[in-house]
MDTraj code that builds the backbone (N, CA, C; nanometers):
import mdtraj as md
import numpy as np

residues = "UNK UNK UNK UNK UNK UNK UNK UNK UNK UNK UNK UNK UNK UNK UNK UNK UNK UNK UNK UNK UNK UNK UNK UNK UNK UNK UNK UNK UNK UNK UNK UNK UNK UNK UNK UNK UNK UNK UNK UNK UNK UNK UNK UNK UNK UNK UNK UNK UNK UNK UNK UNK UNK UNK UNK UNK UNK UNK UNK UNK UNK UNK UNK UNK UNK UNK UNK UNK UNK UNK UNK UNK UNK UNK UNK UNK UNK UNK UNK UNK UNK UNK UNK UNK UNK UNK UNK UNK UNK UNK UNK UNK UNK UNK UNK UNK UNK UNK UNK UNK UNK UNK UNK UNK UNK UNK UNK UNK UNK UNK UNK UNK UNK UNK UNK UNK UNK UNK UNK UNK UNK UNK UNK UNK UNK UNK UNK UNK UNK UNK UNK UNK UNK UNK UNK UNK UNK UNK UNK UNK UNK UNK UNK UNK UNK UNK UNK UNK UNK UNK UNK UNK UNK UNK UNK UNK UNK UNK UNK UNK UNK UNK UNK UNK UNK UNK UNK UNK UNK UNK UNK UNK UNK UNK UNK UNK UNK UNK UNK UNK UNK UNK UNK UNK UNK UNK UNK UNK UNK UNK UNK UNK UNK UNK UNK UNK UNK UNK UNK".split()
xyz = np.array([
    [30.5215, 6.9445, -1.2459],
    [30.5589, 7.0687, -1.1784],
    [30.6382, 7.1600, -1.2700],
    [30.7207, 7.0679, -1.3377],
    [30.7903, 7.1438, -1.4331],
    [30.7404, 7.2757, -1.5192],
    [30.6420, 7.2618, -1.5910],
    [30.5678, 7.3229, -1.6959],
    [30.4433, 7.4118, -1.6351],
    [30.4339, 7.4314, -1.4649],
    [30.3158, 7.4906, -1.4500],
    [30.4091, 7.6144, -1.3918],
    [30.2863, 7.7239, -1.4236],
    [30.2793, 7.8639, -1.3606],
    [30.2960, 7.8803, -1.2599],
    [30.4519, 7.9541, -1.2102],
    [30.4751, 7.9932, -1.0684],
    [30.4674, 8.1253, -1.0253],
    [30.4643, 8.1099, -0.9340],
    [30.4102, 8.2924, -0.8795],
    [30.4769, 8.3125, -0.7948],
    [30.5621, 8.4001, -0.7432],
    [30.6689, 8.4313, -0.6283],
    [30.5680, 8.5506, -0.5458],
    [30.5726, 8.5317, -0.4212],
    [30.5203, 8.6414, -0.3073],
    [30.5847, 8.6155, -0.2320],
    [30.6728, 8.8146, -0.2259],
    [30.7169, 8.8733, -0.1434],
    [30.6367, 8.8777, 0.0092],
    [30.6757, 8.8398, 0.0708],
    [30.6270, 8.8782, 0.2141],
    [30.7338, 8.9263, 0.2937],
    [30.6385, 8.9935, 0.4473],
    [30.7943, 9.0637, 0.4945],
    [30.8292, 8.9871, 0.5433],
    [30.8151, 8.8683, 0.5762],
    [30.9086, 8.7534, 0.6330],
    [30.9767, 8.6704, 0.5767],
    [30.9456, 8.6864, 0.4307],
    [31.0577, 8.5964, 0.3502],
    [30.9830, 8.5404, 0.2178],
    [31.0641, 8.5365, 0.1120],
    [30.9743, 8.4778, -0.0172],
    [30.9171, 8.3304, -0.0116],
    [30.7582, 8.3035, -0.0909],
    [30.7636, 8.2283, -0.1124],
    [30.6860, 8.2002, -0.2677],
    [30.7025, 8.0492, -0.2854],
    [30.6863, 8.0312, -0.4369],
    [30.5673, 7.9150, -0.4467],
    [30.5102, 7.9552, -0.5220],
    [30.3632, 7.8590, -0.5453],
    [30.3968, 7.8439, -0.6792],
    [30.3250, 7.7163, -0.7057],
    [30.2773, 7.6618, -0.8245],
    [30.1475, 7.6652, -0.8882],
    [30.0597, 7.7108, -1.0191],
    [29.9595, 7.6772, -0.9942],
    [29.9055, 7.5208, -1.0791],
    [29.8113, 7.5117, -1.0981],
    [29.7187, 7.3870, -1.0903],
    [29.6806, 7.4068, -1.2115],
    [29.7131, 7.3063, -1.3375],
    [29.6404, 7.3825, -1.4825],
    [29.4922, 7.2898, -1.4665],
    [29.4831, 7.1849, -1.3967],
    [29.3300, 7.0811, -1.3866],
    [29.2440, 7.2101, -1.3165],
    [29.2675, 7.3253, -1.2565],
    [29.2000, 7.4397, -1.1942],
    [29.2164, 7.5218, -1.3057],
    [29.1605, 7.5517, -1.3820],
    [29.1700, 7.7260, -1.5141],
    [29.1370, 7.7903, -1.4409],
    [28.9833, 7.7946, -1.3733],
    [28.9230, 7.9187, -1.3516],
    [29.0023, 7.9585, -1.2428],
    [29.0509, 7.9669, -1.1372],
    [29.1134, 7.9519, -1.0165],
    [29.2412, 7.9952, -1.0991],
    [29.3335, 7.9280, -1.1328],
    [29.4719, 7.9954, -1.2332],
    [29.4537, 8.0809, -1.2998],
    [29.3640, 8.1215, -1.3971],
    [29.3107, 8.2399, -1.4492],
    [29.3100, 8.3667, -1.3423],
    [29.2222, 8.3622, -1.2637],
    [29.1933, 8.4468, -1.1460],
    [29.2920, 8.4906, -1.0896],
    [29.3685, 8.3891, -1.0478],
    [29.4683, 8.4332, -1.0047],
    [29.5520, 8.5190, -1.0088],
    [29.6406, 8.4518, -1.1849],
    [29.7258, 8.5563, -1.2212],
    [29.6968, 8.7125, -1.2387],
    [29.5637, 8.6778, -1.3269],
    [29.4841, 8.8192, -1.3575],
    [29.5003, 8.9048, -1.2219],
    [29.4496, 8.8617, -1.0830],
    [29.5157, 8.9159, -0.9459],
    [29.6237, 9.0048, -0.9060],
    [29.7049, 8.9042, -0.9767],
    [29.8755, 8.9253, -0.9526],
    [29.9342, 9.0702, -1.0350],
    [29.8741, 9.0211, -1.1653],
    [29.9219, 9.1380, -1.2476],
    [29.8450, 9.2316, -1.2522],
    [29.7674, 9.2247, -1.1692],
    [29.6658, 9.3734, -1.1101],
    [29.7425, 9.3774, -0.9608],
    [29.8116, 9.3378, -0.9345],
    [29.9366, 9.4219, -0.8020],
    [29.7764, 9.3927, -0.6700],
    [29.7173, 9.3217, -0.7119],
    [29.5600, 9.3130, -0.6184],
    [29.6377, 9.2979, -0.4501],
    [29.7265, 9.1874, -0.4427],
    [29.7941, 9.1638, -0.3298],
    [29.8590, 9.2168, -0.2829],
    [29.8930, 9.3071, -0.3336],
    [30.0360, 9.4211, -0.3065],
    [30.0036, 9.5204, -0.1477],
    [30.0897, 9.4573, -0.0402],
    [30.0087, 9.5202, 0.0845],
    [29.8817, 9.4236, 0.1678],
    [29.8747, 9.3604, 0.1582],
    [29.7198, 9.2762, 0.2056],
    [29.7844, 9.1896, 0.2730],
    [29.7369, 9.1574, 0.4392],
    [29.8034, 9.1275, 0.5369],
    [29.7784, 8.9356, 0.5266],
    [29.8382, 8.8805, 0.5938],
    [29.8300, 8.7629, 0.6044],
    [29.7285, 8.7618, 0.7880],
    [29.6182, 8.7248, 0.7501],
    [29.4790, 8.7811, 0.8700],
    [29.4672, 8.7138, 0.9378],
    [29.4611, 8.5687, 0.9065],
    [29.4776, 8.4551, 0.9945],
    [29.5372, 8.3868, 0.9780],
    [29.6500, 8.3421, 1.1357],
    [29.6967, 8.2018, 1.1370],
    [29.7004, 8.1338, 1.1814],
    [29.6902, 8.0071, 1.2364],
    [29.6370, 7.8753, 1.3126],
    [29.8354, 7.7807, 1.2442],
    [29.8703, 7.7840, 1.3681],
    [29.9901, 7.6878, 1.3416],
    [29.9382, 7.5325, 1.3500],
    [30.0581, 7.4992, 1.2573],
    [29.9816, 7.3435, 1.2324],
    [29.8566, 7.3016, 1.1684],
    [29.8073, 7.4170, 1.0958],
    [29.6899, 7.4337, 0.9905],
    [29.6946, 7.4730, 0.8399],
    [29.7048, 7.6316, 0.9194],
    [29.7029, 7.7367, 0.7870],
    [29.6991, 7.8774, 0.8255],
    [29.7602, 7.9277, 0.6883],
    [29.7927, 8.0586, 0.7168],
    [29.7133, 8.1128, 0.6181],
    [29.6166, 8.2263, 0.5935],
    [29.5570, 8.2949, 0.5190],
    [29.5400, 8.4166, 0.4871],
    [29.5414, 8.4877, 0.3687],
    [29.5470, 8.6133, 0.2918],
    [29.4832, 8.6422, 0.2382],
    [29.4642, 8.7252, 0.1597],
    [29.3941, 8.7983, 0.0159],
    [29.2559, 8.8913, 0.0643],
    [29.2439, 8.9183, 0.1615],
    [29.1374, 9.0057, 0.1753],
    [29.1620, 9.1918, 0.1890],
    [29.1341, 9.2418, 0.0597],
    [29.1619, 9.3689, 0.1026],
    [29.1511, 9.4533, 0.1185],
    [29.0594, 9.4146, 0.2157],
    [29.0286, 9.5183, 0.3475],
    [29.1215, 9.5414, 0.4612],
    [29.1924, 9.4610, 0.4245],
    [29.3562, 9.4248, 0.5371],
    [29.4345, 9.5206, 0.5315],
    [29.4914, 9.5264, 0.4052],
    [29.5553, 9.6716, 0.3779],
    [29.5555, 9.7638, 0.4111],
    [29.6616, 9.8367, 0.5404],
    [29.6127, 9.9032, 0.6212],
    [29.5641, 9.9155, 0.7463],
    [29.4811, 9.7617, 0.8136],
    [29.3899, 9.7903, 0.8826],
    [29.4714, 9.8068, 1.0159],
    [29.3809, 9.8890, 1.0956],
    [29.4053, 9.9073, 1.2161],
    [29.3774, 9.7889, 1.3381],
    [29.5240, 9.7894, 1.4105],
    [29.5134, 9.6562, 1.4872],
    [29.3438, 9.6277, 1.5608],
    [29.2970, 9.4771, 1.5410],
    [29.2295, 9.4713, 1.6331],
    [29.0666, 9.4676, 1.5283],
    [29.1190, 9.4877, 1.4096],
    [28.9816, 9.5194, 1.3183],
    [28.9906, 9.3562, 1.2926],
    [28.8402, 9.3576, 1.2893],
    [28.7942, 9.2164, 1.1864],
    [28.8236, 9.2130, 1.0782],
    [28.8826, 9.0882, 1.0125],
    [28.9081, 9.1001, 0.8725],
    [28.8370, 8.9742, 0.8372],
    [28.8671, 8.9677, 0.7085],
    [28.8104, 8.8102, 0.6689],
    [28.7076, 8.7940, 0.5515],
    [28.6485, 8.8929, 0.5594],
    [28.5314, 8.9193, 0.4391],
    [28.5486, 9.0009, 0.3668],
    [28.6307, 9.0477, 0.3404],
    [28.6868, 9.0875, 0.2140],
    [28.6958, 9.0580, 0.0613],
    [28.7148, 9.0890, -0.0224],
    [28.7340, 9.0167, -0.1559],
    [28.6966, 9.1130, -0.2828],
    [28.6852, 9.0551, -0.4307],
    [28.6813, 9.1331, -0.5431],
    [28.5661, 9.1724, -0.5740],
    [28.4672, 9.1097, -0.5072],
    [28.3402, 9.1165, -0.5388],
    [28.2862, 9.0034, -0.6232],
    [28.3673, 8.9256, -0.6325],
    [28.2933, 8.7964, -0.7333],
    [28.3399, 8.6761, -0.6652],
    [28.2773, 8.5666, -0.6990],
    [28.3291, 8.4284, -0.6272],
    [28.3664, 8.3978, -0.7852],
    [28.4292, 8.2462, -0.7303],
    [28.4669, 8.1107, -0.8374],
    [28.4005, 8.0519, -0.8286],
    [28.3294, 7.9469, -0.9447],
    [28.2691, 7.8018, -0.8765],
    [28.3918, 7.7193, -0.8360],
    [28.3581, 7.6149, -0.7776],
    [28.4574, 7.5097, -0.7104],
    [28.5333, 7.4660, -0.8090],
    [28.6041, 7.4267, -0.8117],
    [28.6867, 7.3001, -0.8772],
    [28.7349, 7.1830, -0.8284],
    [28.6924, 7.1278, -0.7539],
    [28.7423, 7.0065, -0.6554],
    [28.7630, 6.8968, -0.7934],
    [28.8833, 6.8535, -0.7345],
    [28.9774, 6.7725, -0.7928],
    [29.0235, 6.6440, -0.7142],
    [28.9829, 6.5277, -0.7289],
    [29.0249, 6.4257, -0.6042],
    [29.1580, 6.4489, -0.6028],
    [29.2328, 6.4738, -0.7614],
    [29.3845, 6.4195, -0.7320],
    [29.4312, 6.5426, -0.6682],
    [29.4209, 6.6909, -0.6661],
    [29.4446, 6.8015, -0.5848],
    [29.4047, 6.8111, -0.4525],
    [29.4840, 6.7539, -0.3684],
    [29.4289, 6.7537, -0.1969],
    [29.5275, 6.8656, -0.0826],
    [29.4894, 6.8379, 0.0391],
    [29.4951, 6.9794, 0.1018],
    [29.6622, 6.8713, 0.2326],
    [29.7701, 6.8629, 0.1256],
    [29.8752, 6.8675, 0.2038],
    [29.9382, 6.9297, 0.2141],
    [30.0327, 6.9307, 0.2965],
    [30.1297, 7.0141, 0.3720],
    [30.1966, 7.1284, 0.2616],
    [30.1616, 7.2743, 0.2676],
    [30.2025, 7.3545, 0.1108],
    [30.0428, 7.3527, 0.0478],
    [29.9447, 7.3029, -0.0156],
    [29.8883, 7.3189, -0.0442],
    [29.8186, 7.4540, -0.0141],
    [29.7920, 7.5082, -0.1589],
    [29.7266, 7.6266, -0.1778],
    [29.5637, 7.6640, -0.2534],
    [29.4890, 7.6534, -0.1479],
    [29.3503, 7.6835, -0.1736],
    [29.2573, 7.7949, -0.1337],
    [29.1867, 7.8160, -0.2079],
    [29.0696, 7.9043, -0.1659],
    [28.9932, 7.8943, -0.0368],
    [28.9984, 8.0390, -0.0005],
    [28.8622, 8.0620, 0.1103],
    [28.7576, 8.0537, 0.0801],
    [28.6648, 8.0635, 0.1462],
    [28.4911, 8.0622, 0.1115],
    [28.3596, 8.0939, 0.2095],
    [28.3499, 8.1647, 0.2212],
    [28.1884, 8.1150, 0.2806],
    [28.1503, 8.0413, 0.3378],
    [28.0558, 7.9905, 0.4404],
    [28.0129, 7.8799, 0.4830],
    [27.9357, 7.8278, 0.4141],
    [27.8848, 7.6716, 0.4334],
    [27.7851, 7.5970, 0.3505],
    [27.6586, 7.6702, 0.3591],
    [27.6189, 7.7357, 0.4659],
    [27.4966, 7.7674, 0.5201],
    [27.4302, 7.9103, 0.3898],
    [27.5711, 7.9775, 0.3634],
    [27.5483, 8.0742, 0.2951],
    [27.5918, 8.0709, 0.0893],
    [27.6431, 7.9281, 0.1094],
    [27.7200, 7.9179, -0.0224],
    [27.6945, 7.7424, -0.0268],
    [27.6100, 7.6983, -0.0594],
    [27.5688, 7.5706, -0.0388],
    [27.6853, 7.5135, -0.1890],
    [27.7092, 7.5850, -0.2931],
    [27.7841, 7.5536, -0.4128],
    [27.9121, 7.5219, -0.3455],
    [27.9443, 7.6125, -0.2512],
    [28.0830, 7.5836, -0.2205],
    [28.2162, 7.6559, -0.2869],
    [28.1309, 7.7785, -0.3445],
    [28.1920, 7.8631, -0.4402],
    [28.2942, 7.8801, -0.3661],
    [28.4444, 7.9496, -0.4545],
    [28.5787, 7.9983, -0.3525],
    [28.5274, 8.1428, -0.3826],
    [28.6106, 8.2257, -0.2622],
    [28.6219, 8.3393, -0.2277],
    [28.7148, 8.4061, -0.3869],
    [28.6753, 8.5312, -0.4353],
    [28.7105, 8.5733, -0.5433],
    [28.8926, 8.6018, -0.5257],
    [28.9766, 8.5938, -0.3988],
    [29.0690, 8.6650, -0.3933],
    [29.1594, 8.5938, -0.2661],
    [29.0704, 8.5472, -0.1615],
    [29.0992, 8.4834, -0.0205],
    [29.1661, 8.3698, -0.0728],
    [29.2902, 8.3504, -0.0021],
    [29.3306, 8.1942, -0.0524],
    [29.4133, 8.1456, 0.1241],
    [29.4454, 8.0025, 0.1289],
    [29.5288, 8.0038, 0.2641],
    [29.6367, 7.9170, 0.1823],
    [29.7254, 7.8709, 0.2848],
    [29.8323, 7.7579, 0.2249],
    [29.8742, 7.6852, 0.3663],
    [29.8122, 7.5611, 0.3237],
    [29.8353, 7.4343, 0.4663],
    [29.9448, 7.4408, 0.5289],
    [29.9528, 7.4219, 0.6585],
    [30.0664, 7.4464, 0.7470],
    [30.0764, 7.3141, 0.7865],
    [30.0010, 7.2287, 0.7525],
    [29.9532, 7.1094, 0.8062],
    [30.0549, 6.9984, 0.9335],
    [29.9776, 6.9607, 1.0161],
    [30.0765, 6.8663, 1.0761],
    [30.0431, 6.7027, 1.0660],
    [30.1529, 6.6234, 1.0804],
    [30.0930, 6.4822, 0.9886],
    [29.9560, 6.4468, 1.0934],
    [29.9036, 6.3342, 1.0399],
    [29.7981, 6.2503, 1.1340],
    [29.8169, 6.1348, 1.1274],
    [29.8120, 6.0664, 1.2437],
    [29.8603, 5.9073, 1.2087],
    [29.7259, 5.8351, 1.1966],
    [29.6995, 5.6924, 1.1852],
    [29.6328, 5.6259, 1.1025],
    [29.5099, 5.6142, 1.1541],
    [29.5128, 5.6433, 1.3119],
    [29.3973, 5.6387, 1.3710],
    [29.2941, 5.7966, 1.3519],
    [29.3841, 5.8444, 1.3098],
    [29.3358, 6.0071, 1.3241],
    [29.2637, 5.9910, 1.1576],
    [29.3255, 5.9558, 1.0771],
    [29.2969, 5.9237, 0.9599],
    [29.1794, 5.8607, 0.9230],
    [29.1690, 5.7888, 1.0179],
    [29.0424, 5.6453, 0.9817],
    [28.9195, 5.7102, 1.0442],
    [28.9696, 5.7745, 1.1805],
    [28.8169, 5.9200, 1.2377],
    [28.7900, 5.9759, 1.0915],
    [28.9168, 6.0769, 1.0622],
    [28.8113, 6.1753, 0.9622],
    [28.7611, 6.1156, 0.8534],
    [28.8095, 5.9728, 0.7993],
    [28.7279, 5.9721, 0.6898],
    [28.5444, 5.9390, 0.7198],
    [28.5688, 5.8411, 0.8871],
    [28.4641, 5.8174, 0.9387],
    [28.3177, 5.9048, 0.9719],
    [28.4022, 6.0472, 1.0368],
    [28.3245, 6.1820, 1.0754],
    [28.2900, 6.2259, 0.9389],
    [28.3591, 6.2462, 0.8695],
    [28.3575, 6.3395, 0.7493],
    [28.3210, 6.3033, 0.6302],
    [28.3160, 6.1434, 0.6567],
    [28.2779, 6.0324, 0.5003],
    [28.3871, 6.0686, 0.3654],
    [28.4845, 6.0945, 0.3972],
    [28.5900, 6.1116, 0.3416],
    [28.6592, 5.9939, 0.2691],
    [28.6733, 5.9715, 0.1515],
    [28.8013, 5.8569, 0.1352],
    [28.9444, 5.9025, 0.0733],
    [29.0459, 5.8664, 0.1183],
    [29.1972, 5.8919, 0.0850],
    [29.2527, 5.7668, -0.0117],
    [29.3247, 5.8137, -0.1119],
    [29.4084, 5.6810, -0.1632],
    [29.5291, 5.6584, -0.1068],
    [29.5437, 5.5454, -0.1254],
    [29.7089, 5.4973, -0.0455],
    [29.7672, 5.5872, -0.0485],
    [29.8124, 5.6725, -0.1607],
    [29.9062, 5.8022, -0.1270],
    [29.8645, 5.9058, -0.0700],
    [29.7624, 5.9446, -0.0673],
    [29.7184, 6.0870, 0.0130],
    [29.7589, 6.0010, 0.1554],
    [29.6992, 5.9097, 0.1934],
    [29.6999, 5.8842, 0.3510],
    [29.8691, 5.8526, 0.4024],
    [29.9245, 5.7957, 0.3050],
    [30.1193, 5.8345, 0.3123],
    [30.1623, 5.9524, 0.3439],
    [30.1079, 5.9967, 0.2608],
    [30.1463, 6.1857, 0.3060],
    [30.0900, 6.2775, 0.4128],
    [29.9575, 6.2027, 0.3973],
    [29.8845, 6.2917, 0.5506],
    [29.9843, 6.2300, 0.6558],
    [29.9518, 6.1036, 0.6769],
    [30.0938, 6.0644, 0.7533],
    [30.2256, 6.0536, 0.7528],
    [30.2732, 6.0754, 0.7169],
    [30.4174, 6.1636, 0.6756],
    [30.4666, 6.2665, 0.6812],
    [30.4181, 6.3520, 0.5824],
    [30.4203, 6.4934, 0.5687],
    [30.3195, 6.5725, 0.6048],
    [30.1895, 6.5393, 0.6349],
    [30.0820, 6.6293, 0.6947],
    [30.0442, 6.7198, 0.5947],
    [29.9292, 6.7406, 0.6318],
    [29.8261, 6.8697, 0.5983],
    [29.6824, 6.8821, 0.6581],
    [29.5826, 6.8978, 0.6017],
    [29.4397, 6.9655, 0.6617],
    [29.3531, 6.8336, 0.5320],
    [29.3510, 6.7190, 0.5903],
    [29.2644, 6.6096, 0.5332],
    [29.0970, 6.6026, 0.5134],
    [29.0614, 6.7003, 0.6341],
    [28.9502, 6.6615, 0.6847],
    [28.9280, 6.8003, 0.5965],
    [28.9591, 6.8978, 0.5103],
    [28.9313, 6.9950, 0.4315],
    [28.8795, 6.9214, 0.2733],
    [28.9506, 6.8106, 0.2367],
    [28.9397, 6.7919, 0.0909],
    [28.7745, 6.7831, 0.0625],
    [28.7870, 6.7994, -0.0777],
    [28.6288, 6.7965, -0.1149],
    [28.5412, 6.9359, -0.1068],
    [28.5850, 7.0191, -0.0244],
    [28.5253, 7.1114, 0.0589],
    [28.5793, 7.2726, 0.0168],
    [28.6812, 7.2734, -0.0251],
    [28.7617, 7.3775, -0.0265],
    [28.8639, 7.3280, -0.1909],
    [28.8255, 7.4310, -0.2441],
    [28.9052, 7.3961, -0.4085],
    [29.1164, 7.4593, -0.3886],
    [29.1622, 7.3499, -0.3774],
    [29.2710, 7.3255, -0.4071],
    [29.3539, 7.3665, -0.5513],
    [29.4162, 7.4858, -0.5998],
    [29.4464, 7.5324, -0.7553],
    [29.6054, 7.5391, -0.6908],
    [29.7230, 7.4621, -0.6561],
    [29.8451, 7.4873, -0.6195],
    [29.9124, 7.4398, -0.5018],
    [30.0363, 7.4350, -0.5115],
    [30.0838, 7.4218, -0.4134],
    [30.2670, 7.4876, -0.4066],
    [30.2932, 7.4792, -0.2573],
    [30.4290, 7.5927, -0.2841],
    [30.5350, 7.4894, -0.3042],
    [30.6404, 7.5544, -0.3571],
    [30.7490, 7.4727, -0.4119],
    [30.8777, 7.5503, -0.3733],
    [30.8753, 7.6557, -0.3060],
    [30.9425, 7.7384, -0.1943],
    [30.9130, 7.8207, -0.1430],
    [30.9714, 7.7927, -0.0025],
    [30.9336, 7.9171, 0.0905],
    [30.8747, 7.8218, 0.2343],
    [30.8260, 7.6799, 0.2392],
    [30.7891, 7.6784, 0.3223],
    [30.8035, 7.7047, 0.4356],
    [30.9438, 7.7376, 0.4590],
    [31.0024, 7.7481, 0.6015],
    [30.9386, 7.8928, 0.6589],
    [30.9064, 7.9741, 0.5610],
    [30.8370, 8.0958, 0.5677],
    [30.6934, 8.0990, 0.6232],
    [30.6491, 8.0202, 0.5306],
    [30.5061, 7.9551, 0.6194],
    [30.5190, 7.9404, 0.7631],
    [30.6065, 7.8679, 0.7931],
    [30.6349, 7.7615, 0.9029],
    [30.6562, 7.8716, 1.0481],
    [30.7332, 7.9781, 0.9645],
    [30.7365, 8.1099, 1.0417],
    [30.6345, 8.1674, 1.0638],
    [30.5545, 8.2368, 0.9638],
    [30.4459, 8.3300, 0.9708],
    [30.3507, 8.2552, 1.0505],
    [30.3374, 8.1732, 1.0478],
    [30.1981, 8.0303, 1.1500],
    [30.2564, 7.9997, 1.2730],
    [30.3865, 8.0699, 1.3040],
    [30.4646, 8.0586, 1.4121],
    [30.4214, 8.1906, 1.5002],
    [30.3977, 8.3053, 1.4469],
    [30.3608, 8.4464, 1.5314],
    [30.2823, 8.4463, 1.6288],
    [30.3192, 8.5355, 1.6986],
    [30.2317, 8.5459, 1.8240],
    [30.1089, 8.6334, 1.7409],
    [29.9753, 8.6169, 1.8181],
    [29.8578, 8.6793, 1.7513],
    [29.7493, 8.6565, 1.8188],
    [29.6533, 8.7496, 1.8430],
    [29.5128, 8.7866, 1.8976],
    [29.4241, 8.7176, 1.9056],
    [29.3504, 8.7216, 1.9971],
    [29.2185, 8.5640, 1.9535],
    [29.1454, 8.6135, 1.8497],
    [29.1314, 8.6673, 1.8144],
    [29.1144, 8.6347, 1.6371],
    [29.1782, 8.5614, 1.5453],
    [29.2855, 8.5173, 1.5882],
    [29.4178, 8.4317, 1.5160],
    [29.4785, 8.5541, 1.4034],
    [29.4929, 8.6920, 1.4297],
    [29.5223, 8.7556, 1.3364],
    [29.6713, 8.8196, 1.3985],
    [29.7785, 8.7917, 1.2971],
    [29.9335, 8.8399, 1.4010],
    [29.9125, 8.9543, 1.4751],
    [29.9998, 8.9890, 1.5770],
    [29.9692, 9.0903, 1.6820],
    [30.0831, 9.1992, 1.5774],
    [30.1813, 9.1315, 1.4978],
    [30.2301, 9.2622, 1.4198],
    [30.2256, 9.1971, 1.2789],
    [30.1807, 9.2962, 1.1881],
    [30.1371, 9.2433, 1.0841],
    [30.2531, 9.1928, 0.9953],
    [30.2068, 9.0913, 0.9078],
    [30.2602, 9.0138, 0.8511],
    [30.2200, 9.0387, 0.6947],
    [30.2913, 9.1105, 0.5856],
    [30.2110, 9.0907, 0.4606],
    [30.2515, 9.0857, 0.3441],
    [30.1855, 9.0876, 0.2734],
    [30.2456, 9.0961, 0.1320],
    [30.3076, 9.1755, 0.0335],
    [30.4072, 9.2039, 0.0765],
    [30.4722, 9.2943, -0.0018],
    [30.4560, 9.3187, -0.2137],
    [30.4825, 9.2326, -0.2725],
    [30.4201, 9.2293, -0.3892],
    [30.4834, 9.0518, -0.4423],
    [30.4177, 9.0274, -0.5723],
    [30.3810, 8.9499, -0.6403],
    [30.3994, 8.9296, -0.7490],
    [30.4493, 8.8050, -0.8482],
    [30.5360, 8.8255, -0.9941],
    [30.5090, 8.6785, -1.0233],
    [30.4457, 8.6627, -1.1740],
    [30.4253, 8.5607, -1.2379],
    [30.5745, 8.5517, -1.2692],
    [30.6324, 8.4180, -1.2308],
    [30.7799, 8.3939, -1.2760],
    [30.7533, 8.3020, -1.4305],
    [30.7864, 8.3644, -1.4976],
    [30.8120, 8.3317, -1.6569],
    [30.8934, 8.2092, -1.6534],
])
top = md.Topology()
chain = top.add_chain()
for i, resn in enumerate(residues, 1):
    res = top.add_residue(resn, chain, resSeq=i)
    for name in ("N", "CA", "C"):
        top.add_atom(name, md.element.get_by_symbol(name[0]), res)
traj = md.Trajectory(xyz[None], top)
């Protein structure tokens, strides 16, 4: 953790701090390049699902008028995947949006969309379903932490993982806390104020 690239985002509810993933380049690359293009600067946090995830980067958000669809947004380019067994989707974890399989069978990430797990734990029985449903396998430590500390298990494999936050969660914990529309999009917006590779 020490030696990797952190990124601080301002939000109006409170800072938080990610790490990124150097086993992810293309995804860390992208990123920063993002950042120091101010790309996020303004772009609402669109959906949130408490006890999941909270998600950003589309910007078409910027701006939008309550009640608009968001979600498909982006730079105009995807990533290929990077799935990483040892990078999984716990509690803080920061990964890419995407497409459905139906339309993105690669599994490419979204050029810009990212969420960060809100996750809530699962105990062992819940554990032993998804690997069952989902043909999933966990190592002793992922399944410690899914049960423990929680996150979105039944995501790994599926969704490329480049980070995770190292402050701010309580911010998360907030923003996935808002009241919001059946769209899951906050009823008052929530966003990103701006963004800074911390040196």
């Amino acid at each position: 953790m020490e030696n990797l690239t952190k990124v601080l985002i301002k939000t109006s509810e409170g800072d938080i701090t990610i790490a990124l993933y150097d086993n992810t380049p293309k995804h860390k690359e992208n990123f920063i390049k993002l950042v120091n293009d101010g790309f996020y600067n303004g772009v609402l946090f669109h959906r949130i699902i408490q006890g999941f995830m909270i998600q950003t980067g589309d910007p078409e958000s910027k701006g939008a008028p309550a009640g608009k669809m968001l979600g498909n947004g982006g730079p105009g380019y995807t990533i290929p995947a990077e799935f990483k067994p040892e990078n999984y989707h716990k509690r803080g974890a920061v990964a890419a949006a995407r497409q459905g399989d139906q339309v993105n069978p690669t599994k490419a990430s979204s050029g810009s969309q990212f969420y960060i797990v809100d996750g809530k734990p699962f105990n062992s029985n819940l554990m032993a379903q998804i690997s069952y449903q989902y043909g999933k396998s966990f190592t002793e430590e992922q399944r410690k932490v899914y049960e423990t500390i929680g996150g979105a298990p039944f995501l790994d494999g599926d969704y490329t993982v480049f980070g995770e936050v190292v402050e701010g969660m309580d911010v998360v914990d907030k923003i996935a806390a808002k009241p919001k529309d059946r769209y899951d999009r906050p009823t008052t917006d929530v966003k990103i104020l701006s963004t800074e590779i911390l040196k």
